[in-house]
ZAKEDO-865561 format. One record per residue (C-alpha): y, x, z negated; residue number from 1; residue in three letters; chain. Coordinates in steps of 0.2 Angstrom, whole numbers. Each point is the difference from the previous one (the first is absolute). Layout:
% residues N
ATOM | v | u | w | k | r | c
ATOM | Y | X | Z | NUM | ala | A;
...
//
This chain:
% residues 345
ATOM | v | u | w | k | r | c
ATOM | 0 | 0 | 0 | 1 | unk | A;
ATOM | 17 | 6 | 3 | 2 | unk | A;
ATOM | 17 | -1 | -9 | 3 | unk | A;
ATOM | 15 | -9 | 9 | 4 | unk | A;
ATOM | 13 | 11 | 2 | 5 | unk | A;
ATOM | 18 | -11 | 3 | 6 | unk | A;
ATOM | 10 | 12 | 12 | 7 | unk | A;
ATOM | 17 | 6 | -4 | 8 | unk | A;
ATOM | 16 | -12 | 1 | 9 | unk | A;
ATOM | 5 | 6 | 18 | 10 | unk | A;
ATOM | -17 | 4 | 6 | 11 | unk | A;
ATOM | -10 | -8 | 10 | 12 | unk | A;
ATOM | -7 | -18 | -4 | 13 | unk | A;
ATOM | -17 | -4 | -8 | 14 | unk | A;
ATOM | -10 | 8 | -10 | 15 | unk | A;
ATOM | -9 | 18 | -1 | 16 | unk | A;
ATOM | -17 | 0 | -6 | 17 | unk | A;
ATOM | -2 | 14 | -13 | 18 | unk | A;
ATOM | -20 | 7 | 1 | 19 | unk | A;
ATOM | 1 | 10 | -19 | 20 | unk | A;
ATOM | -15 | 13 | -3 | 21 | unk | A;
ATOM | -7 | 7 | -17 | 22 | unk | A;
ATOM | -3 | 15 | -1 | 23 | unk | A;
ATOM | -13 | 6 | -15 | 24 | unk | A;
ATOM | -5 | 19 | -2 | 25 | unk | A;
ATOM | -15 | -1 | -9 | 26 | unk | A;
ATOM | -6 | 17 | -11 | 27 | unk | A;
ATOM | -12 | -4 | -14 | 28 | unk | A;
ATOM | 7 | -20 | -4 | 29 | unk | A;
ATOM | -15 | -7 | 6 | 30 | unk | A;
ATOM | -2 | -10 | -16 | 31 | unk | A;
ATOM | 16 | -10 | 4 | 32 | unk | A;
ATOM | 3 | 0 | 19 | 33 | unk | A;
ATOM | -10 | -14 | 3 | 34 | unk | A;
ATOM | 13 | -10 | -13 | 35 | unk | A;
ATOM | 15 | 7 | 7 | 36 | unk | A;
ATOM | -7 | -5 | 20 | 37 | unk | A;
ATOM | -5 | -18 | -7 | 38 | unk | A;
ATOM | 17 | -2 | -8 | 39 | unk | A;
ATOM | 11 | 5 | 16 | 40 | unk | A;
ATOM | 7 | -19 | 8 | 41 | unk | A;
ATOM | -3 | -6 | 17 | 42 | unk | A;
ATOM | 20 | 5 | 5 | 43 | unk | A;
ATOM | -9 | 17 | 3 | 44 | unk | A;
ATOM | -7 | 3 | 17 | 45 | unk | A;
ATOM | -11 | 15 | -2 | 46 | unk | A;
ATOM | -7 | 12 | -14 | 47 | unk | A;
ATOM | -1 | 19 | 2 | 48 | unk | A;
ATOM | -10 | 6 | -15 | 49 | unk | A;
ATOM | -2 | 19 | 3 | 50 | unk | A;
ATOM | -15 | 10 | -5 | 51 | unk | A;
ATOM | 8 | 14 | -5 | 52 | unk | A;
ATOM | -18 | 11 | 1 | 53 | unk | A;
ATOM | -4 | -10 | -20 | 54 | unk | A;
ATOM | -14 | 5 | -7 | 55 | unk | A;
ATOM | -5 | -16 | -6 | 56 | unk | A;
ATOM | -1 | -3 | 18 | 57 | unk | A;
ATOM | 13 | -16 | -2 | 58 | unk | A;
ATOM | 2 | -2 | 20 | 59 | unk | A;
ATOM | -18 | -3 | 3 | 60 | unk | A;
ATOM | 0 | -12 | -14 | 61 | unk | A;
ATOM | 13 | -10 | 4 | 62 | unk | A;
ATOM | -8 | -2 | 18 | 63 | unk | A;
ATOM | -16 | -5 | -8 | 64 | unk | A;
ATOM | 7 | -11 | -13 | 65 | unk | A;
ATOM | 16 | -9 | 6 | 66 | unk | A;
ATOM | 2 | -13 | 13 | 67 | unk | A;
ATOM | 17 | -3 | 2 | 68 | unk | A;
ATOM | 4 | 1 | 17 | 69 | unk | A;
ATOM | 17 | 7 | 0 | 70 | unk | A;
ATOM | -8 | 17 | -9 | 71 | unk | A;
ATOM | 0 | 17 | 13 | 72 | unk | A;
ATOM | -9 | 15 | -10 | 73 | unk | A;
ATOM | 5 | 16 | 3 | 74 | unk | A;
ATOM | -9 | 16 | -3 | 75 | unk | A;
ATOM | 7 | 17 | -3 | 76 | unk | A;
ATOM | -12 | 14 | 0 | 77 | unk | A;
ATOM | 10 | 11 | -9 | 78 | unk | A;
ATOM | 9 | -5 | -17 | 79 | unk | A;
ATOM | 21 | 2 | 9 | 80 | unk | A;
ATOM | 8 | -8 | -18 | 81 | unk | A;
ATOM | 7 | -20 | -4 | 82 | unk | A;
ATOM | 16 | 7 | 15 | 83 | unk | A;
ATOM | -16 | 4 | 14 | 84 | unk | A;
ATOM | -8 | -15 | -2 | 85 | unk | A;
ATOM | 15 | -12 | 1 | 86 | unk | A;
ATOM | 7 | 11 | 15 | 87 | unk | A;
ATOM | -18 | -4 | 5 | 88 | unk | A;
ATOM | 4 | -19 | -1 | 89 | unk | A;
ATOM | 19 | 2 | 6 | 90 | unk | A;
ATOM | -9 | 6 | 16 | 91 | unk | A;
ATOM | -14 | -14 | 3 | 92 | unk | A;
ATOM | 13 | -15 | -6 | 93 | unk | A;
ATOM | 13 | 7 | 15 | 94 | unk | A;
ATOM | -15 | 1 | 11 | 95 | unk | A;
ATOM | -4 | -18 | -5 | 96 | unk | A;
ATOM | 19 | -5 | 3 | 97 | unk | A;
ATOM | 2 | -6 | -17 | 98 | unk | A;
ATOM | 18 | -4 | -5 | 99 | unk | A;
ATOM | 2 | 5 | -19 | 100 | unk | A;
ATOM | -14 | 13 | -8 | 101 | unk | A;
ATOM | -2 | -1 | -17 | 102 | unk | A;
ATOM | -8 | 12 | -13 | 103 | unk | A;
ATOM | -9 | -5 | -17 | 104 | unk | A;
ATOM | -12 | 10 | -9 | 105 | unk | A;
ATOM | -17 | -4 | -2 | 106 | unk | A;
ATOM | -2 | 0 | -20 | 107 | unk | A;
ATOM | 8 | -16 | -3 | 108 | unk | A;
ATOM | 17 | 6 | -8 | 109 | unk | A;
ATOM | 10 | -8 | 13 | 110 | unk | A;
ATOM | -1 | -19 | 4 | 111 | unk | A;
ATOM | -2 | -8 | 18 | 112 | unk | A;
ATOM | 8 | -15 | -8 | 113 | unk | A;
ATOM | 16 | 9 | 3 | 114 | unk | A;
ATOM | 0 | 6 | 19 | 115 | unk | A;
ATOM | 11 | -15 | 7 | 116 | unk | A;
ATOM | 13 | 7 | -13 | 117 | unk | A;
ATOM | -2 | 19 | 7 | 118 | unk | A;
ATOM | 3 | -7 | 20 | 119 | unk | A;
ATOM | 13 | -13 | -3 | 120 | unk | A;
ATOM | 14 | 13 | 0 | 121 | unk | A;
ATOM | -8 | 8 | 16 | 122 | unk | A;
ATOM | -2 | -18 | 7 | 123 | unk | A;
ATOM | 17 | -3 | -3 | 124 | unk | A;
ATOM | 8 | 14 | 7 | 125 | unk | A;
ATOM | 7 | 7 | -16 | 126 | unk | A;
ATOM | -13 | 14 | -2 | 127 | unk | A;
ATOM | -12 | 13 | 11 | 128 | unk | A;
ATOM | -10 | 6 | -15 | 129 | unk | A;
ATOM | -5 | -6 | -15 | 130 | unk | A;
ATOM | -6 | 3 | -18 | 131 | unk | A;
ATOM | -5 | -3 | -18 | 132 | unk | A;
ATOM | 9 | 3 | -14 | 133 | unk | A;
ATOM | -8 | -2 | -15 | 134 | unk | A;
ATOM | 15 | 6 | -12 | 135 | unk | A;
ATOM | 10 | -16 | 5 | 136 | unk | A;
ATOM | -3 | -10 | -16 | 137 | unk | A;
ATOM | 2 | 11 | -17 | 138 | unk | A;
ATOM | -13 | -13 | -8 | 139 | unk | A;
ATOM | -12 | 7 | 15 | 140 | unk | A;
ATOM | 2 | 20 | -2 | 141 | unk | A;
ATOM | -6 | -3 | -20 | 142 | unk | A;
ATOM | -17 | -3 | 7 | 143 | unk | A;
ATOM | 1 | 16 | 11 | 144 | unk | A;
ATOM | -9 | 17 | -10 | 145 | unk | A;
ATOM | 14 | 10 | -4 | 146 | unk | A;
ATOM | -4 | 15 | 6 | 147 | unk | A;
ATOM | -1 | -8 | 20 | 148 | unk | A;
ATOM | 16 | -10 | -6 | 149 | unk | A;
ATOM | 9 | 19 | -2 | 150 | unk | A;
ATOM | -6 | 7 | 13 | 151 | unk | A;
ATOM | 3 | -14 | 13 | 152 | unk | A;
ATOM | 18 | 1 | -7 | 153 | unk | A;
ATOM | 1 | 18 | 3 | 154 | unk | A;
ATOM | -7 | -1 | 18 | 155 | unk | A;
ATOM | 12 | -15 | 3 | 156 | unk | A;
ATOM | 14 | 9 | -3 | 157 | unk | A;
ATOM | -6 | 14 | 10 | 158 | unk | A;
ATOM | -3 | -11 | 15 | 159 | unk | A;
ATOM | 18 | -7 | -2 | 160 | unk | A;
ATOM | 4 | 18 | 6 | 161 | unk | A;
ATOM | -12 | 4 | 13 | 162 | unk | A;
ATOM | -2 | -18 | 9 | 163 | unk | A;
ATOM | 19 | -5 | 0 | 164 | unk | A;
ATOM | -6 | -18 | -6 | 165 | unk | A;
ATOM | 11 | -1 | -16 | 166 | unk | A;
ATOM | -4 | -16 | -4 | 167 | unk | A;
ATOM | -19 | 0 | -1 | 168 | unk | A;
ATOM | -12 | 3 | -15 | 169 | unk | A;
ATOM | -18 | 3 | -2 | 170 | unk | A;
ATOM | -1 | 12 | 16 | 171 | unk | A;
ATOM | -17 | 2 | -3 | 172 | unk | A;
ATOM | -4 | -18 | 0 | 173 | unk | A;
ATOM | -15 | -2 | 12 | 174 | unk | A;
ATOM | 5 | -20 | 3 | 175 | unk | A;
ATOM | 9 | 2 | 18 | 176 | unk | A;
ATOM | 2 | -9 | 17 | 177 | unk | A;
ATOM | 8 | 7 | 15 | 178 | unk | A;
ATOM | 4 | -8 | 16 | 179 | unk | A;
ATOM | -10 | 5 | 17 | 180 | unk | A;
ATOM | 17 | 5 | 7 | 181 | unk | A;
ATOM | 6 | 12 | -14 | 182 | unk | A;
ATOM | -18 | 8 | -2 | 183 | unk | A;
ATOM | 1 | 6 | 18 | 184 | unk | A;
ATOM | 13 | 10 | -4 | 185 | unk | A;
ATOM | -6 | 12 | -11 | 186 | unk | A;
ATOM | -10 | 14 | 3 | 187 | unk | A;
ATOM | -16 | -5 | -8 | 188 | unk | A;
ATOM | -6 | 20 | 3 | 189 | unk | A;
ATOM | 13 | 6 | -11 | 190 | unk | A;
ATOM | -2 | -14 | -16 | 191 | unk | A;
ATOM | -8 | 9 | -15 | 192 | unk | A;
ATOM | -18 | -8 | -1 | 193 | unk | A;
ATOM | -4 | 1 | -19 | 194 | unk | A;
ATOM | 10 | -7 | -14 | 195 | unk | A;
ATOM | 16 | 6 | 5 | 196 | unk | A;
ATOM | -1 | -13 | 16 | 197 | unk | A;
ATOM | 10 | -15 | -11 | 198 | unk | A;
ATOM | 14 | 13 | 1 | 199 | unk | A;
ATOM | 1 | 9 | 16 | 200 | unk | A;
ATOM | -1 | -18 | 7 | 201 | unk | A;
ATOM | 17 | -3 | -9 | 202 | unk | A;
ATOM | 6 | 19 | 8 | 203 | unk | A;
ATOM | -5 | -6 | 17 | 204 | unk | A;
ATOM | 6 | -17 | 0 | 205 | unk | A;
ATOM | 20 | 6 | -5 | 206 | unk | A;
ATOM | -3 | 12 | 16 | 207 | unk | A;
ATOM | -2 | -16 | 13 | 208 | unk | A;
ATOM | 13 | -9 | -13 | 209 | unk | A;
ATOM | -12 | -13 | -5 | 210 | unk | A;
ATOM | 4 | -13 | -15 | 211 | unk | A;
ATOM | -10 | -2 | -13 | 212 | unk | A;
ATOM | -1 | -11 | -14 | 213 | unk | A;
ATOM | -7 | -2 | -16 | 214 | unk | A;
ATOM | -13 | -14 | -6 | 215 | unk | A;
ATOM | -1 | -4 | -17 | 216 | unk | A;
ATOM | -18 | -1 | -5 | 217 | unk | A;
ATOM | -11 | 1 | -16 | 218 | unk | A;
ATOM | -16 | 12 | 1 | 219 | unk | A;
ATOM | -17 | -4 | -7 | 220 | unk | A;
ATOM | -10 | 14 | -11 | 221 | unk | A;
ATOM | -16 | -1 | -4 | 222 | unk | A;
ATOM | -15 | 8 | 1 | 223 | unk | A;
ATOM | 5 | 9 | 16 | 224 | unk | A;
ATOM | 5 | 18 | -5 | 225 | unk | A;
ATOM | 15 | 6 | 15 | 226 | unk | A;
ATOM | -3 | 15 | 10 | 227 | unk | A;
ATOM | 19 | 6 | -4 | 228 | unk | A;
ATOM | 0 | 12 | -13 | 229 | unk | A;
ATOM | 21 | 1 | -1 | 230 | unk | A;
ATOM | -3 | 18 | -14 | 231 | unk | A;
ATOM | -8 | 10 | 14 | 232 | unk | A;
ATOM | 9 | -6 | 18 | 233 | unk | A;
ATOM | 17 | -1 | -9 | 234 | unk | A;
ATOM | 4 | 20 | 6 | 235 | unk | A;
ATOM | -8 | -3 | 17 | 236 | unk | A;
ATOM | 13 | -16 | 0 | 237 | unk | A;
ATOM | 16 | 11 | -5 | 238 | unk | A;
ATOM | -2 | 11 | 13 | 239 | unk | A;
ATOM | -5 | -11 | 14 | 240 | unk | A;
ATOM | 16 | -11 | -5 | 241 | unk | A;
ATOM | 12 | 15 | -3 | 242 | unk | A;
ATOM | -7 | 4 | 21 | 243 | unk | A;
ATOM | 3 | -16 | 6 | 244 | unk | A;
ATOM | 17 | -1 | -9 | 245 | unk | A;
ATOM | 4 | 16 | 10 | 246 | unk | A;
ATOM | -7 | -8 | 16 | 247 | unk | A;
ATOM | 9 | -17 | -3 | 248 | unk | A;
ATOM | 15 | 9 | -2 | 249 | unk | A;
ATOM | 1 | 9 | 15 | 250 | unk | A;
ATOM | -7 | -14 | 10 | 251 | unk | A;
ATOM | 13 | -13 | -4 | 252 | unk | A;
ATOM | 15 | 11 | -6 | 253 | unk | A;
ATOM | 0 | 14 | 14 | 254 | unk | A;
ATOM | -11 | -4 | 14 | 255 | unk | A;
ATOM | 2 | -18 | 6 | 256 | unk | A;
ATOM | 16 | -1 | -8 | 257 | unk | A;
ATOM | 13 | 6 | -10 | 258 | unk | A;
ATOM | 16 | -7 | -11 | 259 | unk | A;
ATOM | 10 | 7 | -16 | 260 | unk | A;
ATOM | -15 | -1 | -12 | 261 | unk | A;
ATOM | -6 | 13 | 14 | 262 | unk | A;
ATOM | 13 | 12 | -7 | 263 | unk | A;
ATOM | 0 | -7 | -19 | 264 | unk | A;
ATOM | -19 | 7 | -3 | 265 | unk | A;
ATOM | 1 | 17 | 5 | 266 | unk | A;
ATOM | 19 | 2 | -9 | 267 | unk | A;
ATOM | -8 | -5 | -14 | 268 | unk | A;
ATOM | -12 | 10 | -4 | 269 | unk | A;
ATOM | 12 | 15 | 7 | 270 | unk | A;
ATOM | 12 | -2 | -13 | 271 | unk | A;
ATOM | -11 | -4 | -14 | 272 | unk | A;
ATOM | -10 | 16 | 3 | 273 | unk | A;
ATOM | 17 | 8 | 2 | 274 | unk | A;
ATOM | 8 | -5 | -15 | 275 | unk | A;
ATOM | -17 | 3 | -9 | 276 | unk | A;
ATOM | -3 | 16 | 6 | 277 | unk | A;
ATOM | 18 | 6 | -3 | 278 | unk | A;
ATOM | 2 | -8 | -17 | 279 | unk | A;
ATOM | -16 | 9 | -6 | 280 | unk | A;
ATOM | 5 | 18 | 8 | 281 | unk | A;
ATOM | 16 | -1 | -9 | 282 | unk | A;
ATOM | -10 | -10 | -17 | 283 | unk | A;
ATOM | -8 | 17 | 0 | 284 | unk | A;
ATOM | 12 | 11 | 3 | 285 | unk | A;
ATOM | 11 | -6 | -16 | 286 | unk | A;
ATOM | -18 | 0 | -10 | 287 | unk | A;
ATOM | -1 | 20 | 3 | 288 | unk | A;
ATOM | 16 | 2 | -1 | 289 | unk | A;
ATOM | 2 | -9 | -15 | 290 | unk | A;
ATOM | 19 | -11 | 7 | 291 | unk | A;
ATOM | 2 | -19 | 5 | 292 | unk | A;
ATOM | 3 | -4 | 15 | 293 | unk | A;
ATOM | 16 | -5 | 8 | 294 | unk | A;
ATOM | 6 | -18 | 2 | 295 | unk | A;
ATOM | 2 | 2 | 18 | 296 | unk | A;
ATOM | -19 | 8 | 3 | 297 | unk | A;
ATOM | -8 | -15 | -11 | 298 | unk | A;
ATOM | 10 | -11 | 14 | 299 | unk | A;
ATOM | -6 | 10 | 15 | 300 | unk | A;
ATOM | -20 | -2 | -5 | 301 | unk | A;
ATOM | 4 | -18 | -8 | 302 | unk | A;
ATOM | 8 | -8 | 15 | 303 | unk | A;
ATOM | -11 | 5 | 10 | 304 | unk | A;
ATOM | -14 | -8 | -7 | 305 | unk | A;
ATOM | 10 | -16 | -3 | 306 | unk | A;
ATOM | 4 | -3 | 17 | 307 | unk | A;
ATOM | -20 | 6 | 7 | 308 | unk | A;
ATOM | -4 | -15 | -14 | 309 | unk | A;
ATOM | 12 | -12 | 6 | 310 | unk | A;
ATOM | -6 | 4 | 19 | 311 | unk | A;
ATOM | -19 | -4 | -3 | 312 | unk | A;
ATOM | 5 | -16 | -10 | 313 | unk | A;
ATOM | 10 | -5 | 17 | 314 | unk | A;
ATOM | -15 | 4 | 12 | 315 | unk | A;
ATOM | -16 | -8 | -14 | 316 | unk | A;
ATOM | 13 | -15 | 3 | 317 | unk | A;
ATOM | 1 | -1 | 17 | 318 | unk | A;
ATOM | -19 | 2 | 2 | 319 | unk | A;
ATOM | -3 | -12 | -13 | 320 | unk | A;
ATOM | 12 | -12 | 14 | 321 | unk | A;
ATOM | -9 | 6 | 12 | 322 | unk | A;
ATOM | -18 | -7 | -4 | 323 | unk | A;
ATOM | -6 | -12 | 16 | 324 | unk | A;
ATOM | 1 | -16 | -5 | 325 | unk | A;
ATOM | 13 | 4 | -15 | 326 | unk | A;
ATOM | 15 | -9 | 9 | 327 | unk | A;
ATOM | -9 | -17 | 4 | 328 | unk | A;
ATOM | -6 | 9 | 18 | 329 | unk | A;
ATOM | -16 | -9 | 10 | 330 | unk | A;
ATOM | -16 | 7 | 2 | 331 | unk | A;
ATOM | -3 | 15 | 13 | 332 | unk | A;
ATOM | -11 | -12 | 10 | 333 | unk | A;
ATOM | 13 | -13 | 3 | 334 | unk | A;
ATOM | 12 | 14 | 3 | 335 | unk | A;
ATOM | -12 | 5 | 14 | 336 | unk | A;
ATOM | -5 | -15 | 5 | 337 | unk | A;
ATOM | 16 | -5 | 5 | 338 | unk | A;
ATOM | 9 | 13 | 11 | 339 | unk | A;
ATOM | 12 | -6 | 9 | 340 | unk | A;
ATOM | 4 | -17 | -10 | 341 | unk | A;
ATOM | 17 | 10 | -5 | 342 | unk | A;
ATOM | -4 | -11 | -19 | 343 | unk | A;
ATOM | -11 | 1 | -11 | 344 | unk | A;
ATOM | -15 | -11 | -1 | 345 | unk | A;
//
């Protein structure tokens, strides 16, 4: 079955049928895949579930055992991580010529139930890409153990940096759904495979200007023990952030474009090192020589760093503004589907 989908005020007239796709990679959930399949509503077209090479042979069981029609198993031979196999199902979905691609995981912490509220921003136009949030409602994140609860906070704030999407949470929320048009786009050769995939999606998305918004959602825990282990990938995340915050830099600041903020980074950091490095050179010179320094060199080092403070404030604002989506903007696919109306849809 597939989902209406009203066009845009301005577009064409009638209605769009949407074909949404699930996507589920499956690596040793075999105890609660056949729930989370059973659960999925007839709105959804088809169901990639991706054997990613599990040892409890999940694939082969969910060919056996499950006879919803809509189900496609998918069989890697070697393990390629939670990003491979969803890349894996991106890839079959667009073959397919599905609309909307969704991903959910296969131990049950996500609810189907919730899908029409992940593609009604998509739908609508509002949104390319999607996810779950599940720091929305303090009376939620007090069920959450505390240490994932830190360490989702630290990685959020680092993916604020790196991704460029300000307004997001919970970067490592596994609860996503991308439009067909978007998701040929990126370069599915280049998106980290394993559990930095929920992350570089962000990265790559800001590089085609893609909207994404936030769902609030509530997550189920259970039995199921999660595969994410934030104490032992949170130094693999810094790095991998601080490089694509370099890398988004330079793509959206220097190469396709440039404007003040262009200017305002690089001045910054110029003067702060400056005014540090001269202040401390003369700091220790009046320690070995045992004299204050002058009024006037206390200026000369302070100023300097004031300034280099008050330029990164001036360019963290304007890329804060400049988030897709921030000023009220139109999805990417509208903006592309309509070249030449001269408005936007």
């Amino acid at each position: 079955m597939a989902v209406q989908m009203g066009q845009a005020e301005g577009a064409t007239d009638g209605v769009e049928q949407a074909r949404v796709a699930v996507i589920i990679p499956s690596y040793n959930v075999r105890d609660f895949i056949l729930d989370v399949i059973s659960r999925i509503g007839p709105d959804v077209s088809a169901i990639y579930m991706v054997d990613d090479c599990c040892p409890e042979k999940s694939g082969q069981y969910v060919t056996e055992t499950c006879m919803d029609p809509r189900v496609h198993v998918l069989q890697h031979t070697i393990n390629q991580g939670v990003g491979g196999a969803v890349l894996t199902g991106y890839q079959a979905a667009l073959a397919d010529n599905m609309d909307i691609m969704i991903k959910i995981d296969g131990d049950g912490q996500m609810d189907p139930a919730l899908i029409p509220r992940f593609i009604a921003p998509i739908l609508a136009g509002y949104a390319d890409y999607t996810k779950g949030n599940r720091f929305f409602n303090p009376e939620d994140v007090a069920s959450m153990p505390k240490v994932r609860l830190l360490g989702n906070a630290g990685l959020s704030f680092l993916t604020k940096f790196s991704s460029g999407y300000w307004s997001i949470f919970d970067p490592t929320n596994g609860y996503t759904a991308i439009h067909k048009d978007v998701a040929t786009l990126l370069p599915f050769d280049k998106i980290s495979r394993r559990y930095f995939f929920e992350t570089d999606m962000l990265f790559r998305l800001n590089t085609v200007r893609a909207i994404v918004k936030d769902i609030p959602m509530r997550a189920h825990y259970g039995d199921e023990v999660s595969g994410l282990n934030i104490k032992k990938v949170f130094f693999e995340f810094f790095s991998k952030n601080i490089k694509n915050f370099f890398k988004r830099i330079f793509y959206n600041y220097y190469l396709r474009d440039m404007s003040i903020s262009s200017f305002e980074l690089p001045a910054g950091l110029f003067l702060i090192l400056y005014g540090s490095f001269y202040g401390g050179l003369h700091w220790f010179y009046s320690f070995q020589r045992g004299i204050y320094a002058s009024a006037g060199t206390v200026m000369l080092a302070a100023l300097p760093i004031i300034l280099g403070i008050q330029f990164l404030l001036a360019f963290l604002s304007y890329d804060i503004q400049s988030e897709p989506g921030r000023n009220g903007a139109r999805s990417l696919r509208c903006l592309t589907q309509f070249p030449r109306s001269g408005t936007l849809p």
